[in-house]
N, C-alpha and C positions, 0 to 999 in steps of 0.2 A: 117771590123768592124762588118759589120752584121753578118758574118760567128761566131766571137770570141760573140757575144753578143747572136746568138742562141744557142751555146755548152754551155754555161755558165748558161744560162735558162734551159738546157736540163737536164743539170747536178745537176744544182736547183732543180729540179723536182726530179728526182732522188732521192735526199741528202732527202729531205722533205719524201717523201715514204717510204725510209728504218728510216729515222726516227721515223715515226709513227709505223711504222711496231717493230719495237726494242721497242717504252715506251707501246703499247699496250701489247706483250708480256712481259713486267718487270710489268704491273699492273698485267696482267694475275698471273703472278709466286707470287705478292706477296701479294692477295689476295687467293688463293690457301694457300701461307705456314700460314697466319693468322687463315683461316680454320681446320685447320690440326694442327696447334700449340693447337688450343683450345681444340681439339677431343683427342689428348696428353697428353694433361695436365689434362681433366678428365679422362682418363682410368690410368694414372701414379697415379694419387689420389683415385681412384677404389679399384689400385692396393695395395696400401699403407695401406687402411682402411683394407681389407682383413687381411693382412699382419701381423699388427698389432693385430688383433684380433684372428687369429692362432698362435700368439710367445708365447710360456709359460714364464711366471716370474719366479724369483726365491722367495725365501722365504722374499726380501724384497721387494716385488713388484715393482724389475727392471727390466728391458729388458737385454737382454746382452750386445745390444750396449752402454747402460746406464754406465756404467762404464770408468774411466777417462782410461789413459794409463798403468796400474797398471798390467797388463797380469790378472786382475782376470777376467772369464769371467763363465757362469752357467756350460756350457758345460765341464768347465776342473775338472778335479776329486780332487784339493785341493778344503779344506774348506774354506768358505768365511768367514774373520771374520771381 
């Protein structure tokens, strides 16, 4: 009984260690991706404002993506009417 009751604690021990060891590394990882989401999300938004301000309009001060599904788009060589 003493033999089954020290494996048992040993194991315990064990279990407890790679447990900590496992939620330290998953706070690790997701304090890291909340870091990085954020550093992300403003260079995507950088990115966008740029973007935006490099697209020429057309004559009715729309972007190209601004058009429904119609195939009209600034870049194609029919007239928009």
């Amino acid at each position: 009984m003493v033999i089954l009751a020290s494996l048992l604690a040993r194991n315990g021990i064990q279990f407890f260690i790679r447990l900590m060891l496992f939620l330290s590394l998953w706070i690790l990882v997701m304090v890291f991706r909340m870091i990085h989401r954020k550093k992300t999300r403003k260079r995507i938004d950088e990115q966008t404002k740029y973007m935006m301000e490099h697209t020429k309009k057309d004559e009715n001060g729309k972007y190209p993506w601004e058009y429904e599904d119609s195939g009209r788009h600034v870049w194609d060589k029919k007239d928009i009417k």
